[in-house]
C-alpha positions as CSV (number, residue, x, y, z in Angstrom):
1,X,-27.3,17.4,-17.5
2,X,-25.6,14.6,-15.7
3,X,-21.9,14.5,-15.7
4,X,-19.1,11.8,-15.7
5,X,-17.2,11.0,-13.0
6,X,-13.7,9.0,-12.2
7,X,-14.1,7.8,-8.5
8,X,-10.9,6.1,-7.1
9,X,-11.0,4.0,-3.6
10,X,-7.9,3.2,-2.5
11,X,-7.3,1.3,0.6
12,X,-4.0,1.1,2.7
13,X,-2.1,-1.8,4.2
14,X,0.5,-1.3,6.8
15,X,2.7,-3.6,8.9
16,X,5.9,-3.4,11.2
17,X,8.4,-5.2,10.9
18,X,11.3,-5.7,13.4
19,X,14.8,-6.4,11.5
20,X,18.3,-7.2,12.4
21,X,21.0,-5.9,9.3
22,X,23.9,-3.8,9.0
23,X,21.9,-0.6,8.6
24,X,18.8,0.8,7.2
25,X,19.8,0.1,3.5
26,X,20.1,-3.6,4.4
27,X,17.3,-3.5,6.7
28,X,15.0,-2.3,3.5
29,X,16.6,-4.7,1.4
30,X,15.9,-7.9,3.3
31,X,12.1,-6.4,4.2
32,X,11.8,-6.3,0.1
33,X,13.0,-9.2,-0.7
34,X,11.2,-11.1,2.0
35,X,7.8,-9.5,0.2
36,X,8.8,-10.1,-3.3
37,X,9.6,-13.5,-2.4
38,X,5.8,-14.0,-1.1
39,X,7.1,-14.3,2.4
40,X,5.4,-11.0,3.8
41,X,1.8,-10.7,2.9
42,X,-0.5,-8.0,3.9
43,X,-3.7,-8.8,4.6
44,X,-7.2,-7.5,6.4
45,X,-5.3,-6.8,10.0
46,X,-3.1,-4.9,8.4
47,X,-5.7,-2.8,7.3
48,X,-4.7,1.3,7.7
49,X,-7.5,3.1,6.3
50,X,-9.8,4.1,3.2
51,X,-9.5,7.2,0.9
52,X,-12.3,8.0,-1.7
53,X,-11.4,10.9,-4.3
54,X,-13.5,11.7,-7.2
55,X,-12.8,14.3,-10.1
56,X,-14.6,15.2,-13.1
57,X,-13.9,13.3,-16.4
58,X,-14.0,15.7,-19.4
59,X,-14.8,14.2,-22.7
């Protein structure tokens, strides 16, 4: 009997980012609003890796 199963791909984006602030509080803050704001993007070079899990789905 076959059985159902929840496969999830998730892929990871990673960049560094050099940042002059007051200290690491401030240095997060300006990153996250520079992303919010659309002014970081991640894209395909910033490509980390793959991970592919699966489990079981019970009905």
């Amino acid at each position: 009997m076959k059985k159902t199963y929840i496969v999830t791909i998730t892929e990871t984006l990673s960049r560094q980012i050099e940042v002059s602030a007051e200290n690491s509080d401030a240095a997060i803050d300006k990153i996250h609003e520079a992303y919010h704001d659309g002014e970081i993007v991640l894209d395909a070079d910033d490509y980390e890796g793959t991970d592919i899990s699966v489990a079981i789905f019970d009905k």
